[in-house]
FIFIVEX-814164 format. One record per residue (C-alpha): residue in three letters; x, y, z. Coordinates in nm, 3 decimals, padded with zeros to 5 digits. Each point is the difference from the previous one (the first is absolute). Last residue first. Layout:
N
pt r=ALA	east=X	north=Y	up=Z
...
//
This chain:
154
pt r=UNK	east=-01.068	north=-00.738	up=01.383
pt r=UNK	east=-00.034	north=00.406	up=-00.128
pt r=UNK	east=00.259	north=00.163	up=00.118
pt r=UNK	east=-00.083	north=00.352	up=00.195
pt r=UNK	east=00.050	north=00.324	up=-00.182
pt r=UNK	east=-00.434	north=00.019	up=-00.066
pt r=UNK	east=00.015	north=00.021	up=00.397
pt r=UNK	east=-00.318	north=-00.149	up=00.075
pt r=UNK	east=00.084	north=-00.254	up=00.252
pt r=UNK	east=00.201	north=00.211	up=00.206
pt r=UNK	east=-00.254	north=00.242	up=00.081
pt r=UNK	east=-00.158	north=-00.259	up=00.198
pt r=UNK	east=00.335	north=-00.053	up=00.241
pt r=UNK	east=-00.002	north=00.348	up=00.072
pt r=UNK	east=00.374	north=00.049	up=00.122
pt r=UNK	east=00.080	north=00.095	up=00.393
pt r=UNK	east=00.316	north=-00.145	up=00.008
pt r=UNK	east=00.135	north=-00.066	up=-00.309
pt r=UNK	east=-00.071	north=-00.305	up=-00.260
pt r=UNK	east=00.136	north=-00.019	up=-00.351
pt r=UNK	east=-00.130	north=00.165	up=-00.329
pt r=UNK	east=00.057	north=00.314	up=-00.123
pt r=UNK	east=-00.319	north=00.144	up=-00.145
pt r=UNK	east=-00.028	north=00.296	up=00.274
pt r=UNK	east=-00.352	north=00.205	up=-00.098
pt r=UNK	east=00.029	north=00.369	up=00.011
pt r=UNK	east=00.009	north=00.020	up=-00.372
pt r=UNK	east=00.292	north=00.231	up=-00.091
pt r=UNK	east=00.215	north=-00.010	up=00.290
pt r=UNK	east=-00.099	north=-00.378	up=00.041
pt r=UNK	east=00.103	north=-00.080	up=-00.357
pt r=UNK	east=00.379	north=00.201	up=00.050
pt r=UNK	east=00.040	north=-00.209	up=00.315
pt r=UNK	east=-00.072	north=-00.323	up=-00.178
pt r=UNK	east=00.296	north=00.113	up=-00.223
pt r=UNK	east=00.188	north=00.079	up=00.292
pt r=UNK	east=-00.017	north=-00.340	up=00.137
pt r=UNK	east=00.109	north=-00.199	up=-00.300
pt r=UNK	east=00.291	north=00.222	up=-00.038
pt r=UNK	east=00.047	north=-00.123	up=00.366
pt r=UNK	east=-00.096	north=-00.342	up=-00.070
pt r=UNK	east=00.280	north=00.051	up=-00.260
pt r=UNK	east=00.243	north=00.051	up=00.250
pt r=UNK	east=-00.059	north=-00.243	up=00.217
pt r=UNK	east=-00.003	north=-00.316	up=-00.151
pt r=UNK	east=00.264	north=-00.014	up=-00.302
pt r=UNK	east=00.266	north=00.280	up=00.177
pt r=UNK	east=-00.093	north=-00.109	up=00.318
pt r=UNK	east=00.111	north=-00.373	up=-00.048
pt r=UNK	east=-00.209	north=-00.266	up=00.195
pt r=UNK	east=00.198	north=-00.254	up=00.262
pt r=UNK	east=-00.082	north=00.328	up=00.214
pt r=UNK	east=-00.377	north=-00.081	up=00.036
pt r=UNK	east=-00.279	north=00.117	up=-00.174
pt r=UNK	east=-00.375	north=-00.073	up=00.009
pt r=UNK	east=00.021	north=-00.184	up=00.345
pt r=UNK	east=-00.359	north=00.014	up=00.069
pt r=UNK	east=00.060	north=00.242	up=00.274
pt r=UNK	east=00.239	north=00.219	up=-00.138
pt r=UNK	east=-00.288	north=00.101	up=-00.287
pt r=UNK	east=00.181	north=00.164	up=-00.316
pt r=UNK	east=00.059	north=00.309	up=-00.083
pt r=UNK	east=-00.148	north=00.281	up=00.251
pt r=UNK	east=00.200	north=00.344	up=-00.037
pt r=UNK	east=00.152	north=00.215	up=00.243
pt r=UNK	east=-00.101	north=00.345	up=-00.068
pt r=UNK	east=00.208	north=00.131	up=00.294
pt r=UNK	east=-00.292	north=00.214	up=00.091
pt r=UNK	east=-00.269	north=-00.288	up=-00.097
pt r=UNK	east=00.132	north=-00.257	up=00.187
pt r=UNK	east=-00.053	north=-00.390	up=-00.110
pt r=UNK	east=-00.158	north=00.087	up=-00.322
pt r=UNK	east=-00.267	north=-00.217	up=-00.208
pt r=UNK	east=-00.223	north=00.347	up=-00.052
pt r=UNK	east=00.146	north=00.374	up=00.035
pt r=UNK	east=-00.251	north=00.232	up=00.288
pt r=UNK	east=-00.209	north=00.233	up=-00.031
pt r=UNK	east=-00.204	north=-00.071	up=-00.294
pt r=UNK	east=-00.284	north=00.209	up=-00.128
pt r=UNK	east=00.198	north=00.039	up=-00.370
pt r=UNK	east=00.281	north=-00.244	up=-00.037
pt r=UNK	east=00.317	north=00.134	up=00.181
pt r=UNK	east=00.302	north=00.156	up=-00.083
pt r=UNK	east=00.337	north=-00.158	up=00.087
pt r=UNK	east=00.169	north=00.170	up=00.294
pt r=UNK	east=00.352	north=-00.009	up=-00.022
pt r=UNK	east=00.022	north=-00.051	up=-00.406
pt r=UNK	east=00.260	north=-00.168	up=00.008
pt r=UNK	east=00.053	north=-00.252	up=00.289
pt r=UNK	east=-00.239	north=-00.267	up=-00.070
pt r=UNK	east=00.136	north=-00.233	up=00.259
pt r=UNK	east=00.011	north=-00.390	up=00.033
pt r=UNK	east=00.169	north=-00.189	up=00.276
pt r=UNK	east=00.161	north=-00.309	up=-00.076
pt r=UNK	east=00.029	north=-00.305	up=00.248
pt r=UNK	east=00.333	north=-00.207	up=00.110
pt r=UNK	east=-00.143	north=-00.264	up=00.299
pt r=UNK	east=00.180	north=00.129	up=00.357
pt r=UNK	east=-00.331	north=-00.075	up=00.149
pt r=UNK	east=-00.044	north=00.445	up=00.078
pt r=UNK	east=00.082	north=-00.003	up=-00.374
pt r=UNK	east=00.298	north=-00.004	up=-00.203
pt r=UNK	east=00.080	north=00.230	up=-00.216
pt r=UNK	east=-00.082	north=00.130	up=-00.410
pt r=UNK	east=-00.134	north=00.373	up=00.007
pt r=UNK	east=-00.149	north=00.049	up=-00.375
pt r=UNK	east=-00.010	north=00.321	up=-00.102
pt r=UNK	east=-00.252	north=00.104	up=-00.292
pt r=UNK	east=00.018	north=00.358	up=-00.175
pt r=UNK	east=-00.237	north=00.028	up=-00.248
pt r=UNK	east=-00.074	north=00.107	up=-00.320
pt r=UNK	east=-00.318	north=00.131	up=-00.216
pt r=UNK	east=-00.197	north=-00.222	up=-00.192
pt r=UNK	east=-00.057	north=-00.007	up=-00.347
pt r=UNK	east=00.243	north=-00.235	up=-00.091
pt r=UNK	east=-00.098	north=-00.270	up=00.291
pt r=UNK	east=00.078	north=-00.063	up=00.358
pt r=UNK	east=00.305	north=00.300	up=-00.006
pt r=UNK	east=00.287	north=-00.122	up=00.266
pt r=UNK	east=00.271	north=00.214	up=00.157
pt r=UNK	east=00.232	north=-00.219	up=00.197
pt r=UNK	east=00.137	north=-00.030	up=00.324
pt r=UNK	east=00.142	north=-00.303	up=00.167
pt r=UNK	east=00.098	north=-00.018	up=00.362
pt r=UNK	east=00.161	north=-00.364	up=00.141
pt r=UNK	east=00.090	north=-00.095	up=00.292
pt r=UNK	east=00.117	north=-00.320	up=00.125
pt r=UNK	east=00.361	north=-00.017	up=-00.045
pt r=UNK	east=-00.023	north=00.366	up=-00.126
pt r=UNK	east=-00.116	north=00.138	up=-00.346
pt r=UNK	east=-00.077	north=00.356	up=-00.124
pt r=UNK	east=-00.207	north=00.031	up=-00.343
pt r=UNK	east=-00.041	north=00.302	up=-00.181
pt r=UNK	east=-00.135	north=-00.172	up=-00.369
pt r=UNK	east=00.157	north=00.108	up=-00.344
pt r=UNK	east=-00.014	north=-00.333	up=-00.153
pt r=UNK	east=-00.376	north=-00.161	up=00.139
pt r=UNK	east=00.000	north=-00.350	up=-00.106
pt r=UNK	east=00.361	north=-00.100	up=00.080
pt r=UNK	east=00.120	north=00.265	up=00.276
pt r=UNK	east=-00.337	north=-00.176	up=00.172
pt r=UNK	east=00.102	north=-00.345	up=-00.077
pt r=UNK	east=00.384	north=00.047	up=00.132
pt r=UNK	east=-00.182	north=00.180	up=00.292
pt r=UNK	east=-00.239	north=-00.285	up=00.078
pt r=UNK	east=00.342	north=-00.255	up=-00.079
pt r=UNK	east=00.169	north=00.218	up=00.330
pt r=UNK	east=-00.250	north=-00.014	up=00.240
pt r=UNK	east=-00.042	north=-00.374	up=-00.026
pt r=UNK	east=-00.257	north=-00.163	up=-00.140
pt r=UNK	east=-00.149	north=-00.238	up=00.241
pt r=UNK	east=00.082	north=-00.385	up=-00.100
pt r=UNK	east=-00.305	north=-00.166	up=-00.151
pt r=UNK	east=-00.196	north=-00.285	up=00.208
//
């Protein structure tokens, strides 16, 4: 099994990719923020990623869309899709339980651009309606799944 990265080589890769980043680091805390624009055309971002351990003591990131505060919704919705808590706008990358990510994996080559990832997907639904992220969350419409023209054909 791979070592766990330690706090200190995520912020070295962080600093790395994303010059210009606020970043705070502890022994086992880390806070990154970073302003990050999905494509050209889009508009940026604020993300913060919240790197501790968890209530098992295993180091987990915690995604935020910080800027803007309340990101607009798609017409007729009330509510943002694939999020954890819609007033801190904590955002839904990968599934926990199917061990998606775990802290052997770097932030700054995992994380972050599911993030970018993310928003784009964000910027679809507010124009369509229809989420074409893929990945499971509680609650998702397992038939719509199938025919999300954004999904990999096998």
């Amino acid at each position: 099994m791979n070592k766990e990265l330690s706090t200190m080589t995520q912020a070295q890769q962080l600093r790395s990719l994303f010059p210009g980043c606020k970043l705070e680091v502890g022994r086992r805390k880390l806070i990154w923020c970073y302003d990050l624009q999905p494509t050209a055309h889009s508009r940026c971002y604020t993300v913060k990623i919240k790197y501790h351990p968890n209530s098992k003591g295993v180091m987990t990131p915690d995604i935020y869309v910080m800027f803007p505060k309340h990101l607009p919704l798609a017409e007729g919705k009330y509510k943002l899709p694939h999020v954890y808590c819609n007033e801190s706008q904590k955002i839904c990358l990968y599934d926990w339980r199917n061990k998606e990510w775990n802290p052997t994996m770097s932030l700054a080559s995992t994380i972050v651009p599911w993030a970018s990832e993310w928003l784009y997907f964000y910027e679809v639904w507010v124009m369509t309606g229809e989420w074409y992220g893929e990945g499971n969350h509680p609650g998702d419409n397992k038939e719509e799944k199938k025919d999300n023209p954004f999904n990999k054909q096998k």
